[in-house]
N, C-alpha and C positions, 0 to 999 in steps of 0.2 A: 686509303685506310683511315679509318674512323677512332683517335685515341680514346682513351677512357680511362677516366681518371676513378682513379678506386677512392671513394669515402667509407669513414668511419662510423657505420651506420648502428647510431646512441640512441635510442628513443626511450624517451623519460615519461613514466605514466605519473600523472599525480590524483592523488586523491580527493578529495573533497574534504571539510571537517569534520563531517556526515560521515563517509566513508571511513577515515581512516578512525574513528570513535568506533563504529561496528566492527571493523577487522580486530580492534585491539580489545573489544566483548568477546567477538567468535576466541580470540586466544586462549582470553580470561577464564571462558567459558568449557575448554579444550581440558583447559588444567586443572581444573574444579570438579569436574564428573570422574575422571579417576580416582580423588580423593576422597571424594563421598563415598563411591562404589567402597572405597579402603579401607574405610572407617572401623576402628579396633572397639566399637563400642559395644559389641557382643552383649546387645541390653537382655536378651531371654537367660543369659546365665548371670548376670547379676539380680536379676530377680528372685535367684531362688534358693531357698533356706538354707542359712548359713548353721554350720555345725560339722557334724561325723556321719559321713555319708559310707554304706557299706554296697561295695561293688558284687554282684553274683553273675559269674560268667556263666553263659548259655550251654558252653564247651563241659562246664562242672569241674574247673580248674578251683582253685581254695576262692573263698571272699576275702577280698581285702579293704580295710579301712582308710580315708582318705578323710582329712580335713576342708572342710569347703569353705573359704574365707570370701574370695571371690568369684566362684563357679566355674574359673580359667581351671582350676586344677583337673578338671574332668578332658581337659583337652588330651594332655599329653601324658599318658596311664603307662604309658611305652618307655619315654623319656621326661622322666621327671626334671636331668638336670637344667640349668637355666643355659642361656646363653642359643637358642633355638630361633629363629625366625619364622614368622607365619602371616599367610595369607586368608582376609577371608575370603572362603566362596561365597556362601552364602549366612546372612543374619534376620532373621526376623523371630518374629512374636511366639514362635512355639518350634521355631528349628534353627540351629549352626552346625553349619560345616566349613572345616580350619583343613586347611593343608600347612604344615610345616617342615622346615628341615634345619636340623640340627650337626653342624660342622663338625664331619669326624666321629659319627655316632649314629649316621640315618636321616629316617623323614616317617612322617606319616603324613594321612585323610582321617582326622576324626569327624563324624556326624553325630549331634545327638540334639533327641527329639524329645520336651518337654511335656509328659503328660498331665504333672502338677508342681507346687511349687518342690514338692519333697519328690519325685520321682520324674525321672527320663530314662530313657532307651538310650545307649553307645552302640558306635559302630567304628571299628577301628581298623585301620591295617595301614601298612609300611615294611621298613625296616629299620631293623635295633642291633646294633652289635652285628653286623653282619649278617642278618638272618634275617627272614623274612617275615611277619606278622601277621595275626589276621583276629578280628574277635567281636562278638556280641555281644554286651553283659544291658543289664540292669543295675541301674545305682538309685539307693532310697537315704535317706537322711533317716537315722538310726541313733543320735544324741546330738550333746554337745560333746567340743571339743577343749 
């Protein structure tokens, strides 16, 4: 009979300076594109006219008046109050769409689409208070605030 001795079979890869430089880019690089994609800079609503924006729902629910300081206020028409988390989906040049939720109070999908500085389209739905949302308005910049 033939003994055999059992080894500790360790095998150690090592890198290059090359190598291990690229591995720690690819990381770099892993971490980076999330946070771009994340980016809370929602620039087609800070571009557009600050004032007293009047909301007119498609549904012919009342108009309601919103002050626009930042254009973030058009997000959340649902859940005004603060303390809400959001995600963007999407941000560019004449469209955002936000999905957020709000702890104890809901979530929404708001989309809205800039046709000029003073006028976009919303598109909204969720839930608020337990119930479930849904809505289409127009909002135009109608004075100051």
């Amino acid at each position: 009979m033939q003994s055999r001795k059992d080894t500790n079979m360790t095998e150690r890869v090592q890198l290059s300076p090359i190598g291990i430089i690229a591995a720690l880019g690819m990381i770099i690089l892993g971490l980076t594109v999330p946070a771009a994609a994340q980016s809370d800079s929602l620039s087609m609503l800070t571009g557009l006219s600050k004032g007293e924006w009047t909301i007119k729902h498609r549904d012919g629910s009342a108009d309601r008046k919103v002050c626009v300081r930042t254009g973030e206020e058009l997000i959340q028409l649902r859940h005004m109050t603060s303390g809400c988390s959001r995600f963007v989906v999407e941000d560019d040049a004449s469209k955002v769409t936000v999905q957020y939720t709000c702890p104890g109070n809901g979530y929404g999908r708001t989309n809205i689409r800039k046709e000029t500085g003073a006028l976009v389209q919303i598109e909204s739905q969720g839930i608020a208070s337990g119930l479930p949302f849904q809505f289409v308005a127009e909002a135009r910049r109608t004075g100051s605030c």
